[in-house]
C-alpha positions as a printed NumPy array, in Angstrom:
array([[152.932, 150.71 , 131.983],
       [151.274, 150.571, 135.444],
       [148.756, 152.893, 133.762],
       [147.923, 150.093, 131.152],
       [147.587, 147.211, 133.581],
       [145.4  , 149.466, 135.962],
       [142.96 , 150.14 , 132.826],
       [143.101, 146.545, 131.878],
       [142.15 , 145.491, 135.686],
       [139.055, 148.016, 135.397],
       [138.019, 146.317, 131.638],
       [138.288, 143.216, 133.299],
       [136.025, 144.364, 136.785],
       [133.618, 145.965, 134.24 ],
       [133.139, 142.607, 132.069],
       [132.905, 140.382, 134.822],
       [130.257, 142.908, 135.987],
       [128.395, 143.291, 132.83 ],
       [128.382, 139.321, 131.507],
       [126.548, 138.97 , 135.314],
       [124.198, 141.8  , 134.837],
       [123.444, 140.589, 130.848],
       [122.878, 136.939, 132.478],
       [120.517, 138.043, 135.071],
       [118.506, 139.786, 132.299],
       [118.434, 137.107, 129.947],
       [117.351, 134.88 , 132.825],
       [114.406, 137.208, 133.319],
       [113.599, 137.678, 129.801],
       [113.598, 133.478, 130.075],
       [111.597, 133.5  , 132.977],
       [108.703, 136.13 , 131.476],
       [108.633, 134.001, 127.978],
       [106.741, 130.745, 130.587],
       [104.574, 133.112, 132.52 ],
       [103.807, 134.541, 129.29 ],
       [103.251, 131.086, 127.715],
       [101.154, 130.265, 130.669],
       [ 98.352, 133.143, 130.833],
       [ 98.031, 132.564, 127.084],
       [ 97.327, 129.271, 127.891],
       [ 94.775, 129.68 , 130.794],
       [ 92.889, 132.35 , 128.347],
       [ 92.768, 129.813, 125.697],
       [ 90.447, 128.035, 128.057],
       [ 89.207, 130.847, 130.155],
       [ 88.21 , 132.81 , 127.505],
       [ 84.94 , 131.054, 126.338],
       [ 83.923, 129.93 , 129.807],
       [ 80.541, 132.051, 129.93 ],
       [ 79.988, 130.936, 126.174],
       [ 79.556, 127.456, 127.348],
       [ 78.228, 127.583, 130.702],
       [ 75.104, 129.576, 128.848],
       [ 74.414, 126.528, 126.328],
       [ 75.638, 124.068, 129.051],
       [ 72.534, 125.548, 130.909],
       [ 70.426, 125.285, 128.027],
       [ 71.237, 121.842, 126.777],
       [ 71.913, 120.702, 130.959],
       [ 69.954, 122.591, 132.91 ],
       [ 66.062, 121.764, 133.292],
       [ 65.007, 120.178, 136.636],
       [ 65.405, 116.349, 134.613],
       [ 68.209, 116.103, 132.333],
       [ 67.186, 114.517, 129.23 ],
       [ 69.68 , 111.053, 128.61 ],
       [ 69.544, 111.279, 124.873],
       [ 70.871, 115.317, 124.596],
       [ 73.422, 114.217, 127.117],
       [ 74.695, 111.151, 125.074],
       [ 74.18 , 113.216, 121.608],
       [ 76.857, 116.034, 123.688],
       [ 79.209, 112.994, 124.599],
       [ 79.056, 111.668, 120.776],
       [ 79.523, 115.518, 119.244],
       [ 82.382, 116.708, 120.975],
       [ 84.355, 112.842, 121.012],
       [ 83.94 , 112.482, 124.786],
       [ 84.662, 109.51 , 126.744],
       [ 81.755, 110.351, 129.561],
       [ 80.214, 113.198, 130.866],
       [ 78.389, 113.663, 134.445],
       [ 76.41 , 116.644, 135.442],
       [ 76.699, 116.82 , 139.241],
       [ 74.294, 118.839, 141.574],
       [ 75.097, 122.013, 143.699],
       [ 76.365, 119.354, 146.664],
       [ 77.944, 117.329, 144.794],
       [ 75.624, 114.441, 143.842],
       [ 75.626, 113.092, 140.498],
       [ 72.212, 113.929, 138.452],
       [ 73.245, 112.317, 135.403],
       [ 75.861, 110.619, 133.521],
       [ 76.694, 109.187, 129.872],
       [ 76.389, 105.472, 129.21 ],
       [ 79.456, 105.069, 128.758],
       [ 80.893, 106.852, 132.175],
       [ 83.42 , 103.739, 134.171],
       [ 82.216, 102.857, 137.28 ],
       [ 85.25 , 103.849, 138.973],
       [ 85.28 , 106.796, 137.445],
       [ 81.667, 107.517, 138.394],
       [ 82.951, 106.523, 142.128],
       [ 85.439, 108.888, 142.242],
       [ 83.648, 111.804, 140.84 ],
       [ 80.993, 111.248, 143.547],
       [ 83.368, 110.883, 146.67 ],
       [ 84.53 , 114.279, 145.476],
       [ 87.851, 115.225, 143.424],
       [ 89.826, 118.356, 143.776],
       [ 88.589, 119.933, 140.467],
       [ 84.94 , 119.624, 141.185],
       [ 85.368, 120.89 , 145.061],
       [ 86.787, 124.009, 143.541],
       [ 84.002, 124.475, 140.818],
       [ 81.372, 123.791, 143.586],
       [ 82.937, 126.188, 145.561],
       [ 82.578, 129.187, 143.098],
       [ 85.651, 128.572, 140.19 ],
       [ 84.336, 128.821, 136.865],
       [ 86.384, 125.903, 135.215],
       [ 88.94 , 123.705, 136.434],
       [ 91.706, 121.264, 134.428],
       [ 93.022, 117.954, 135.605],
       [ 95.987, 115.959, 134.829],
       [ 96.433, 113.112, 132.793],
       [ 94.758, 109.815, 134.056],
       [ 97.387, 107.188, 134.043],
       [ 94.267, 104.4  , 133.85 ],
       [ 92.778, 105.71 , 130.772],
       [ 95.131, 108.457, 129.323],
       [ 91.646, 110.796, 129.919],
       [ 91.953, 114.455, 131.482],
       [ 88.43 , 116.119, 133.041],
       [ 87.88 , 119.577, 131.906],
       [ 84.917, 120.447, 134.998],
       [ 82.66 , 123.447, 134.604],
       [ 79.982, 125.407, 136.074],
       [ 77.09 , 126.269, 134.941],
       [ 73.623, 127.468, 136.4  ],
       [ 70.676, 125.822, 136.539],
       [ 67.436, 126.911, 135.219],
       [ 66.056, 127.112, 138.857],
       [ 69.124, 129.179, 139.88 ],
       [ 71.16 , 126.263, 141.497],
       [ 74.714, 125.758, 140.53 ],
       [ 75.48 , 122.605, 138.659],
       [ 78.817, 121.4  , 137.791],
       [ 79.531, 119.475, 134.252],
       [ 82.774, 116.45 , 134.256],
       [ 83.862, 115.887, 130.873],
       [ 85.91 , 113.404, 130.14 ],
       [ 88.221, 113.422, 127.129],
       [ 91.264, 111.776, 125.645],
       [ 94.188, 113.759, 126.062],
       [ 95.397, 113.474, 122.842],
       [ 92.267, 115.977, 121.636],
       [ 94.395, 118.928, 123.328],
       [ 97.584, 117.739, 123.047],
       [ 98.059, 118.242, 119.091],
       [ 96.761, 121.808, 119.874],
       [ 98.626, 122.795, 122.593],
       [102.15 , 121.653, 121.373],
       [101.409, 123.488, 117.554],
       [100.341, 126.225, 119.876],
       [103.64 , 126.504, 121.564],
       [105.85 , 125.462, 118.909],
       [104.227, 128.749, 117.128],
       [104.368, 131.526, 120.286],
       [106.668, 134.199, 119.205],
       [109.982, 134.262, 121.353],
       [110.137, 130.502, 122.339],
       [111.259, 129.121, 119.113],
       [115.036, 128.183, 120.361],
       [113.469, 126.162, 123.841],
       [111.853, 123.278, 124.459],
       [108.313, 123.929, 125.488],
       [106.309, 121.72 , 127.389],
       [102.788, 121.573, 129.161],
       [102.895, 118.957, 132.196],
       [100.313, 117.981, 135.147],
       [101.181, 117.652, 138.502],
       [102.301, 113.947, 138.333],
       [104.838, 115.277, 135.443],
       [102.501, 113.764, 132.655],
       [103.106, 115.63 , 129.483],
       [ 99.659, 117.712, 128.484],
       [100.952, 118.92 , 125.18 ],
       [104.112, 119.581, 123.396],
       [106.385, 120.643, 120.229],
       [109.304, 118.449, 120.71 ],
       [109.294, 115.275, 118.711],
       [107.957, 112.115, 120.276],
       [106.283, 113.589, 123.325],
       [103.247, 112.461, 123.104],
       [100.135, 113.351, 125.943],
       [100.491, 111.413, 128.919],
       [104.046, 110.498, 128.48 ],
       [106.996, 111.288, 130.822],
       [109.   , 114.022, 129.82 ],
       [112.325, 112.745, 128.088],
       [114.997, 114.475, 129.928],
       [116.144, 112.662, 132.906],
       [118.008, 116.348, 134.097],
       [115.214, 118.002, 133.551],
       [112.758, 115.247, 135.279],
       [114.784, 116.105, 138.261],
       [115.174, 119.271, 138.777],
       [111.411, 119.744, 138.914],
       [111.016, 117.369, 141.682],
       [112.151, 120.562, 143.46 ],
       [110.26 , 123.373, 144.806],
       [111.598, 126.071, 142.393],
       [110.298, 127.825, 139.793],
       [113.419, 127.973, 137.698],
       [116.85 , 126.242, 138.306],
       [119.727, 124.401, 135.68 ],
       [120.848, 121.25 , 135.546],
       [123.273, 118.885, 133.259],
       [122.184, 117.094, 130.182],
       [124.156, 115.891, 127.312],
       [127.285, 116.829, 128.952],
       [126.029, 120.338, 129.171],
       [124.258, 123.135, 131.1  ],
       [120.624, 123.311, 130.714],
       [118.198, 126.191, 131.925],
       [114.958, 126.078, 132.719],
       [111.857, 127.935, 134.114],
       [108.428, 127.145, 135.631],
       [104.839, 128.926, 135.172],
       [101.662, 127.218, 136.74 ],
       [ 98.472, 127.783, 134.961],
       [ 95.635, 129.21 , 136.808],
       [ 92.288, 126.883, 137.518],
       [ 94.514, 124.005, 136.645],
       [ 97.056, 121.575, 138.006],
       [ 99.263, 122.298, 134.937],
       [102.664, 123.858, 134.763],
       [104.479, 125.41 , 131.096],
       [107.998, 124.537, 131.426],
       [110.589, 126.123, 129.029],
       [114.164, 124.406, 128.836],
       [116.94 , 125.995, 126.748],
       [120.731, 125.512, 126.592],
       [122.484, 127.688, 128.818],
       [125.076, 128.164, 126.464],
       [122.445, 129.579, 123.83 ],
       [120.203, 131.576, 126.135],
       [123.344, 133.389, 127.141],
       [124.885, 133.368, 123.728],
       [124.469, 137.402, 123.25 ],
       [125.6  , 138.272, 126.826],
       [128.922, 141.056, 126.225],
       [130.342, 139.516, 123.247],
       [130.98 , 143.589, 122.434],
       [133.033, 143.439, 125.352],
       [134.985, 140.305, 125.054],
       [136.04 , 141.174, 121.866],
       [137.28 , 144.453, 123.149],
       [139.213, 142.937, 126.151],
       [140.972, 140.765, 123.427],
       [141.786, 143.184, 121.137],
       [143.436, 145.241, 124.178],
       [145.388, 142.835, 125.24 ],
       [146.972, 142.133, 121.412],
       [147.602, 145.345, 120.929],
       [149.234, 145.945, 124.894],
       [152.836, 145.795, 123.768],
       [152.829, 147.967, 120.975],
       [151.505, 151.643, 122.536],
       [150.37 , 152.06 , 125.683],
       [149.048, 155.284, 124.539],
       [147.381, 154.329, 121.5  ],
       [145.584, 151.208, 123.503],
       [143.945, 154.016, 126.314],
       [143.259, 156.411, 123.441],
       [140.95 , 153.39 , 121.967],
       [140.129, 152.154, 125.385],
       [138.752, 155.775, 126.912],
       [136.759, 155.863, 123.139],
       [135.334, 152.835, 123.453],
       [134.374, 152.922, 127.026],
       [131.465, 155.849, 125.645],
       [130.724, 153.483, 123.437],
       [129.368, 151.313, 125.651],
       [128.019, 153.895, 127.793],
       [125.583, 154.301, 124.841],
       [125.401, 150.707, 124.106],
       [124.362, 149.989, 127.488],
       [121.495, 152.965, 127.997],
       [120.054, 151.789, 124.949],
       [120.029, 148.445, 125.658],
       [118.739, 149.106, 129.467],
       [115.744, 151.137, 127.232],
       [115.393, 148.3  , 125.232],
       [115.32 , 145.526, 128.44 ],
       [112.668, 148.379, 130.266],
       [110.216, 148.388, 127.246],
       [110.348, 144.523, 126.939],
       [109.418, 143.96 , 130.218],
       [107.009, 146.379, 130.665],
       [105.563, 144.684, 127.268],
       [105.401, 141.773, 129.047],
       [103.586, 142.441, 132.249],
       [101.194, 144.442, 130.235],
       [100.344, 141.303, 127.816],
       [100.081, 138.905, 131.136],
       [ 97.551, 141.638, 133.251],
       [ 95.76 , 141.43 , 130.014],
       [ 95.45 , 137.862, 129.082],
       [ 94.662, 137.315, 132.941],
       [ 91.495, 139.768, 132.68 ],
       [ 89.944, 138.042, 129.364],
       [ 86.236, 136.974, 129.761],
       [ 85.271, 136.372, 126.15 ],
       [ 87.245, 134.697, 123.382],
       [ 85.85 , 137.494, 120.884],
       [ 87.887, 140.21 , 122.824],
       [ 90.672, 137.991, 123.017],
       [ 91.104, 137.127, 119.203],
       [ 89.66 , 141.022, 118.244],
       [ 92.006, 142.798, 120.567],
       [ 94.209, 141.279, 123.385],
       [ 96.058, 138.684, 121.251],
       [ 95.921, 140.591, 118.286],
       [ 97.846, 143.72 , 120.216],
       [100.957, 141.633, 121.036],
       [101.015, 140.27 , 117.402],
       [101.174, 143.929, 115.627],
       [103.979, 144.894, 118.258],
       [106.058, 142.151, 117.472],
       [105.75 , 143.301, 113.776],
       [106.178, 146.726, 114.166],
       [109.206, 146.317, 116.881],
       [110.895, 144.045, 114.297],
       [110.469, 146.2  , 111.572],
       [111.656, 148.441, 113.78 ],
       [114.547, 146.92 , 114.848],
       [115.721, 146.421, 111.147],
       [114.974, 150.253, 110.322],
       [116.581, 151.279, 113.353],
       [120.012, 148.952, 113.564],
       [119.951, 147.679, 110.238],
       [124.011, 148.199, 109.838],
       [124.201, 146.724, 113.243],
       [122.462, 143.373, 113.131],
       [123.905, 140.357, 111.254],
       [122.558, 138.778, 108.479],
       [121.38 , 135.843, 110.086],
       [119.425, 137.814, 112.672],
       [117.672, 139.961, 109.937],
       [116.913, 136.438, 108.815],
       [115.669, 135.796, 112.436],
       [113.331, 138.857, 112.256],
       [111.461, 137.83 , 109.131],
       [110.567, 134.959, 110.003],
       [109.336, 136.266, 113.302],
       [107.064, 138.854, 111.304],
       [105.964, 135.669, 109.061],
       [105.055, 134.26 , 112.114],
       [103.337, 136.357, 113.923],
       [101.186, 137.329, 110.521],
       [ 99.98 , 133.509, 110.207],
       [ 99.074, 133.99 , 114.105],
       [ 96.991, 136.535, 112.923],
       [ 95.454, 135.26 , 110.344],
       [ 94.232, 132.226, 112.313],
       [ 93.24 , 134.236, 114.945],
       [ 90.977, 136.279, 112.767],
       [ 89.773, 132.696, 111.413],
       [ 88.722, 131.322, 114.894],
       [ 87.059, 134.833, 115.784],
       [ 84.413, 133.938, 112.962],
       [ 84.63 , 130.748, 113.592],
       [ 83.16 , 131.331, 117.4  ],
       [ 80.547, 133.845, 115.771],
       [ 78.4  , 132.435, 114.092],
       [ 76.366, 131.549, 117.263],
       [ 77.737, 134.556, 119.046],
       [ 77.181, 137.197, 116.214],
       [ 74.213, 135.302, 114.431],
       [ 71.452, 138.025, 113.123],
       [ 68.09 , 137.166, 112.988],
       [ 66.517, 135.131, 110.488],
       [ 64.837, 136.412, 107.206],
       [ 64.132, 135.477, 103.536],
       [ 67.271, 135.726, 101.467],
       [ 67.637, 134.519,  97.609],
       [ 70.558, 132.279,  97.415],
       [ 71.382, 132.877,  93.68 ],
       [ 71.396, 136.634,  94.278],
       [ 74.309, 136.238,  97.219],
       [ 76.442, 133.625,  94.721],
       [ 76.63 , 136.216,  92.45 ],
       [ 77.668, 138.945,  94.672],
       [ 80.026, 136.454,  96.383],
       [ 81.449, 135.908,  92.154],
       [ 81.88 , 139.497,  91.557],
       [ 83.984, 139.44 ,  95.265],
       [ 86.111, 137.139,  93.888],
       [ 86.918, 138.958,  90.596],
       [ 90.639, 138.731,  90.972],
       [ 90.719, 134.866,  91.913],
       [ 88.561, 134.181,  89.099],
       [ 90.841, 136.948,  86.8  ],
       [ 93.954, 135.256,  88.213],
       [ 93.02 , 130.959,  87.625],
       [ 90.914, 132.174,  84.372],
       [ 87.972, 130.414,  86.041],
       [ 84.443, 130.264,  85.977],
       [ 81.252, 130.307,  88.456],
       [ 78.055, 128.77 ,  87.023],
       [ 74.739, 129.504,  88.943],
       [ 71.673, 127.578,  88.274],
       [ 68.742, 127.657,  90.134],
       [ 68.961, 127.812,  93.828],
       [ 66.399, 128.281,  96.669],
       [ 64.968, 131.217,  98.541],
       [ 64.524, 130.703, 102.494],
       [ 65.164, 132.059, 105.675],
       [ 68.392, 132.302, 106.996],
       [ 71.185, 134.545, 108.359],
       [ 72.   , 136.629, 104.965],
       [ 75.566, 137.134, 106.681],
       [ 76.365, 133.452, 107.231],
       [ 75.059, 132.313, 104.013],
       [ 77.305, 134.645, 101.986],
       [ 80.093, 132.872, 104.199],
       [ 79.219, 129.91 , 103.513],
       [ 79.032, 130.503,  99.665],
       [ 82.254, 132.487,  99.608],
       [ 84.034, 129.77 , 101.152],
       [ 82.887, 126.897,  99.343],
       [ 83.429, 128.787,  96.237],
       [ 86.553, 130.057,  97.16 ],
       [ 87.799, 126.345,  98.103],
       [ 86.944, 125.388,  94.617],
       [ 88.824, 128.273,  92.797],
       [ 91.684, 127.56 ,  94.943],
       [ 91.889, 124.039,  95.16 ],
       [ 92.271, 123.615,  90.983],
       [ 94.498, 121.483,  88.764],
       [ 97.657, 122.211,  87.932],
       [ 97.106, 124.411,  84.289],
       [ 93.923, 123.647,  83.891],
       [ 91.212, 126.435,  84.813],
       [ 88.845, 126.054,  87.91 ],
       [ 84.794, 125.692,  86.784],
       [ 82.57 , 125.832,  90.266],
       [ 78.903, 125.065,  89.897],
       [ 76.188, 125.803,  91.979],
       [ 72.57 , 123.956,  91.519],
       [ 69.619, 123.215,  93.212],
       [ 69.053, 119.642,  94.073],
       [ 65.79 , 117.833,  95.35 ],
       [ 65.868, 117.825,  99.329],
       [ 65.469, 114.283, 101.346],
       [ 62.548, 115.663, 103.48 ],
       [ 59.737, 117.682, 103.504],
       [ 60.011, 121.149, 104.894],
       [ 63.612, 121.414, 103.979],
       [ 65.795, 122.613, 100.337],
       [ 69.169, 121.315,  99.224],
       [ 71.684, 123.018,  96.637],
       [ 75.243, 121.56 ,  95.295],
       [ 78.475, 123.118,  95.017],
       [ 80.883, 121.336,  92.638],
       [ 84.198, 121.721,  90.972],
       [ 86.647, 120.52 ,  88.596],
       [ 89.632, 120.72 ,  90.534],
       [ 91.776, 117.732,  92.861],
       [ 89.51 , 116.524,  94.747],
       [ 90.192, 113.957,  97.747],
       [ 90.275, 110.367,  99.188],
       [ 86.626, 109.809, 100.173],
       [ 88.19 , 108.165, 103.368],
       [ 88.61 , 112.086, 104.095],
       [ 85.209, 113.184, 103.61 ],
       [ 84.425, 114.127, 107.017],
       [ 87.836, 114.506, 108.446],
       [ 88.018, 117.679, 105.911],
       [ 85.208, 119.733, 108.594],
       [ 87.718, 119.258, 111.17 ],
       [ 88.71 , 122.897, 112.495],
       [ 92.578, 122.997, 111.649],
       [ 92.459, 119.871, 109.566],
       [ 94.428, 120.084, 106.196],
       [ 95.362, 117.619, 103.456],
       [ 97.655, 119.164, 101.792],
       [100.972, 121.495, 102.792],
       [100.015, 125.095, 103.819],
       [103.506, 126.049, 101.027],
       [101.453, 124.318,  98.485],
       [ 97.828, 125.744,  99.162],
       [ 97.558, 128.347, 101.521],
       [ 95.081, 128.607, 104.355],
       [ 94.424, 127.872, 107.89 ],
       [ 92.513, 124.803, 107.519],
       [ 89.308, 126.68 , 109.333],
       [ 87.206, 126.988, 105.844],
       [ 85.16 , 123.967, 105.829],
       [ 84.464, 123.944, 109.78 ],
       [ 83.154, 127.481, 109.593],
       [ 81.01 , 125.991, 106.529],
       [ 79.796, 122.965, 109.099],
       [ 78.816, 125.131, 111.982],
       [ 77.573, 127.527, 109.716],
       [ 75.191, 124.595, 108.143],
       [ 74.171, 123.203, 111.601],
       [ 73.796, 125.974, 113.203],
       [ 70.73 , 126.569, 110.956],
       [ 69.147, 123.265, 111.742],
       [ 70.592, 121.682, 108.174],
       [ 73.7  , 119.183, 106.807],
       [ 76.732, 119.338, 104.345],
       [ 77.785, 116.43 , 103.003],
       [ 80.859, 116.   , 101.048],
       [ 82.121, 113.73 ,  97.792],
       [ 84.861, 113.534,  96.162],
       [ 87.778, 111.527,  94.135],
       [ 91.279, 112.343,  93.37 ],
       [ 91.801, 114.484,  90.195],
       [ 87.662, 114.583,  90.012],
       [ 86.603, 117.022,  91.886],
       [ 84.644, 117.835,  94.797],
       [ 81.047, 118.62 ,  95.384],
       [ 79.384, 119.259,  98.529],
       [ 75.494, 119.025,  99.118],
       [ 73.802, 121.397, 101.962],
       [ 70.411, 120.68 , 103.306],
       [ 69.134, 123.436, 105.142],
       [ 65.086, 123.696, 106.546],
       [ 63.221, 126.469, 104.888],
       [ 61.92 , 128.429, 107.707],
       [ 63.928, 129.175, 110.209],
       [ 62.349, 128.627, 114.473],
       [ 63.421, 130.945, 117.298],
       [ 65.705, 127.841, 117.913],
       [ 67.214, 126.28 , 115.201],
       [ 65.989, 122.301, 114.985],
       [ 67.866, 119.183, 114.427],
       [ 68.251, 119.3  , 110.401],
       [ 67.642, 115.793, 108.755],
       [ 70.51 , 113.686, 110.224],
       [ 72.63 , 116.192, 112.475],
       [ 71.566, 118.005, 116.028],
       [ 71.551, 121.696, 115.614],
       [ 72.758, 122.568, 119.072],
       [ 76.089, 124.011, 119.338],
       [ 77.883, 122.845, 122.698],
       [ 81.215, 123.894, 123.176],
       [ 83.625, 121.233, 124.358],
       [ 86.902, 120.994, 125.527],
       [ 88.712, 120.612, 122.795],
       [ 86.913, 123.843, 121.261],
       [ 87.549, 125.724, 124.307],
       [ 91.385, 124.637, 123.741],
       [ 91.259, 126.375, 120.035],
       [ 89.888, 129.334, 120.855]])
C-alpha cells in the first residue's frame, strides 16, 4: 500500500509539473500568434513602399509642385489633405482642403515626419481624436535628388474595415479577440463587433492592464481570467493586441493526464498491483506523447520565427503575395492535412472539423492573395504597347471559358470591336473578367447571353466597345461602388469570388489613359462601356473624364 501512495505522490509531482510546462507553451504559442499578427501587418504597409515613393516622385517631385495633380491625388485616393514637405521640414505644398491647425502642426514638426526626414521610409500615426484622421507620412526623392516627405491624411475608417477582416481571417487567431490600437489606446482596426476606428477598446480589464509596461499579462473580466499579449508594429505607433480566455487558451493543457490521475485513484482500492501494472504502462505512454509533442512545439516555433524574419525583410508586395505569404498558407494546408493523415484515430471530431475549416481558410487567403498580386501588376508588370485586335482576344478569352459556357449553357456574341494599341496581356484580362462576371452573375434557370459591340467613342482620338448581359444586374446607386477593390453585393456562399474583378478591370482601363462606365437594373442586366485612346504615349494620358496616373494611397498600401 505504501507502494501505491508513493506512485500516486509521483503522478501527482509529474502533473503539477507538466500542466506548468503545457501552460508556459501555450503562453508562448499565444505570445508568437501577436508578433506574428504584427510583422504581417507592418509588411502590409511596408511592402509597397518603393512602389509609391517612385510615382510619389513622379506625380510630387519637380522643383514646383503642380496644385491641380496634388488636389486630383487628394480626390483619387478619398483623402482629407495632403502636404508635401521639403528635406527640412518646410511645407512646399498642401491640398485645399488641409485645416489650418493641422497645417500648423505638421510644420512645427510631428514625430512621424522627424523620423521620415531622418531616413525611415514610412511612418503611421494614431488616431486623431479632433477629426477621427490618421497620417500615413512617406518619403520620397525629389527629382533634383533632395528628400521630400508626403502627409496624407485619411479617415480612419478607410483601414479599419481592412485591417479587422484582415485579422478576423489570420490563421491561428480565430478563438481571440484581435485588435489594432495607437498609442493613446484608439482602436485602428478590428474583428470584434462594434469596435469601430477611433473608439476605446470595450474591455475595462483589458483597458487596464495595458496601461502597464508589459508585453503580456491577465486580468479579470466577466468574472473570469483573461490573457493577453502585446506586439508593436514597426515604423508605427501601433500595437496588435490578442485577448483570449484563459480558461480556453489552456483548455488542451494535460487533460491525458488528469484523466489518468482519476482513473488511478477509482481504481486504488481494488489492486494495488493491477493499478502500477497500468500506471508503469502508461507512464511510456506519455514518454512518447510528450517527445512528440515537444517535436511538434519545436517545429511550430521554429515556423514561426522563420515567417516573422521573413515578413520583416519584404521590400515589394509582389514577393510578398508570390512567395512569403503564400509559403505560410501551403504549410498550414499541408500540416493540417497532415495532422489528419497522421492522428486521424486520435483527434476528435470536432477538431477534424477545426482543421477543415482552417484549410478552407487559408485557400480563400490564397486566392485573394493571388487576386491582389495582379491587381498591383498591371503598372508593375505592364508590357509595352502594340496593336492588338480586340475581337480576336474575345474569342480566345470564349474558347477559355469553354466549361463555364458548357456548364450555364450560355452564349458569347462578338460584333465588331476595335483594333488599337494596348497591353495584349491586360486587355485579355480585362475581357476575361468582364465576360466571366456576366457568365457568372446569371439568372436563376435561365442561360447567360454576354455581348460584346463596338460603340461610337465621345472624343476624337479615342474607341469605345460594350459588354452586356442578361443576367441580375444591380441598383444603379451601386454603379461605381461595384470598382471598389473588395467590394461585393452579394454573399461570397451565393456567388463566389473575391470581390477584386471589376477593380482590376478599372485600373486596367485607366491605366491605359481610358474609362469604364457601368449600367445596370435589377433582373436586367448589366452592361459596361470602356473608352480607351487609340494610340498608346510613353505615358499613358488622362482618358476623357478620368486621370491616368496611378498613385498608390494608403488605403491601397493597407490591401496589399
Amino acid at each position: 500500500m505504501g507502494l501505491l501512495l508513493a506512485v500516486l505522490a509521483l503522478f501527482v509531482v509529474a502533473l503539477v509539473h507538466a500542466r506548468a510546462s503545457d501552460r508556459d507553451q501555450a503562453d508562448r504559442r499565444f505570445h508568437d500568434k501577436a508578433r506574428v499578427s504584427a510583422a504581417l501587418t507592418e509588411s502590409l504597409f511596408a511592402s509597397t513602399a518603393a512602389q509609391g515613393a517612385q510615382q510619389n516622385s513622379q506625380r510630387l517631385g519637380s522643383a514646383h509642385i503642380n496644385q491641380a495633380k496634388l488636389e486630383r491625388q487628394v480626390g483619387e485616393a478619398r483623402l482629407a489633405y495632403a502636404i508635401v514637405l521639403g528635406p527640412k521640414g518646410v511645407p512646399l505644398a498642401w491640398s485645399a482642403g488641409t485645416p489650418p491647425e493641422v497645417l500648423q502642426r505638421v510644420t512645427q514638426g510631428t514625430a512621424a515626419t522627424r523620423k521620415v526626414l531622418k531616413g525611415e521610409t514610412y511612418a503611421l500615426t494614431g488616431v486623431q481624436s479632433d477629426s477621427n484622421t490618421m497620417e500615413y507620412v512617406a518619403a520620397f526623392k525629389a527629382r533634383d535628388g533632395s528628400r521630400r516627405v508626403v502627409v496624407q491624411g485619411f479617415s480612419a475608417a478607410l483601414i479599419g474595415a481592412f485591417l479587422g477582416s484582415y485579422l478576423a481571417h489570420l490563421p491561428d487567431t480565430g478563438n481571440a479577440r484581435a485588435y489594432v490600437l495607437d498609442e493613446r489606446g484608439r482602436v485602428v482596426g478590428s474583428p470584434v463587433k462594434g469596435q469601430s476606428p477611433g473608439s476605446v477598446v470595450r474591455e475595462p480589464g483589458l483597458v487596464a492592464a495595458l496601461r502597464g509596461s508589459g508585453m503580456a499579462g491577465s486580468f479579470q473580466a466577466g468574472g473570469s481570467k483573461q490573457v493577453f499579449a502585446v506586439a508593436t508594429v514597426a515604423q508605427s505607433t501601433w500595437r496588435v493586441v490578442l485577448a483570449e480566455q484563459a480558461s480556453v487558451l489552456y483548455s488542451g493543457t494535460s487533460s491525458g493526464l488528469e484523466w489518468l490521475i482519476l482513473l488511478a485513484l477509482g481504481v486504488a482500492g481494488i489492486a494495488a498491483l493491477v493499478l502500477l501494472r497500468r500506471a508503469l504502462g502508461t507512464a511510456d505512454d506519455l514518454a512518447g506523447a510528450y517527445e512528440r509533442l515537444a517535436i511538434s512545439n519545436v517545429e511550430l516555433e521554429r515556423s514561426n520565427i522563420e515567417l516573422k524574419r521573413s515578413n520583416a525583410e519584404l521590400e515589394q508586395f509582389a514577393s510578398v503575395a508570390s512567395h512569403d505569404l503564400q509559403e505560410p498558407l501551403r504549410k498550414v494546408q499541408t500540416f493540417g492535412d497532415q495532422l489528419e493523415r497522421r492522428f486521424g484515430d486520435q483527434i476528435p471530431d470536432e477538431a477534424k472539423d477545426y482543421l477543415r475549416r482552417m484549410r478552407r481558410a487559408a485557400n480563400r487567403m490564397s486566392t485573394l492573395i493571388e487576386d491582389l498580386l495582379r491587381f498591383s501588376r498591371v503598372t508593375t508588370h505592364a508590357r509595352p504597347p502594340r496593336q492588338v485586335d480586340l475581337a480576336t482576344i474575345a474569342r480566345e478569352v470564349t474558347a477559355d471559358l469553354e466549361a463555364l459556357l458548357t456548364e450555364t449553357h450560355g452564349r458569347v456574341e462578338i460584333g465588331s470591336l476595335p483594333r488599337l494599341e494596348a497591353d495584349p496581356l491586360q486587355m485579355r484580362q480585362l475581357l476575361q473578367n468582364l465576360i466571366g462576371n456576366g457568365l457568372k452573375f446569371h439568372r436563376p434557370g435561365e442561360p447567360p447571353v454576354v455581348k460584346l459591340d463596338g460603340v461610337p467613342a465621345a472624343e476624337d482620338g479615342y474607341v469605345a466597345f460594350s459588354v452586356s448581359d442578361s443576367g441580375i444586374g444591380f441598383e444603379p446607386v451601386y454603379a461605381e461602388r461595384i470598382f471598389r477593390v473588395f467590394e461585393r453585393l452579394h454573399p461570397r456562399d451565393v456567388y463566389a469570388g473575391t470581390g477584386i474583378g471589376l477593380a482590376l478591370c478599372r485600373k486596367i482601363v485607366e491605366r491605359h489613359g481610358g474609362t469604364i462606365v457601368a449600367e445596370g437594373r435589377p433582373d436586367a442586366g448589366a452592361t459596361f462601356t470602356i473608352t480607351l485612346p487609340l494610340v498608346q504615349p510613353e505615358a499613358p494620358p488622362p482618358g476623357p473624364n478620368r486621370p491616368a496616373d496611378d498613385t498608390p494611397t494608403p488605403l491601397e498600401h493597407a490591401h496589399a
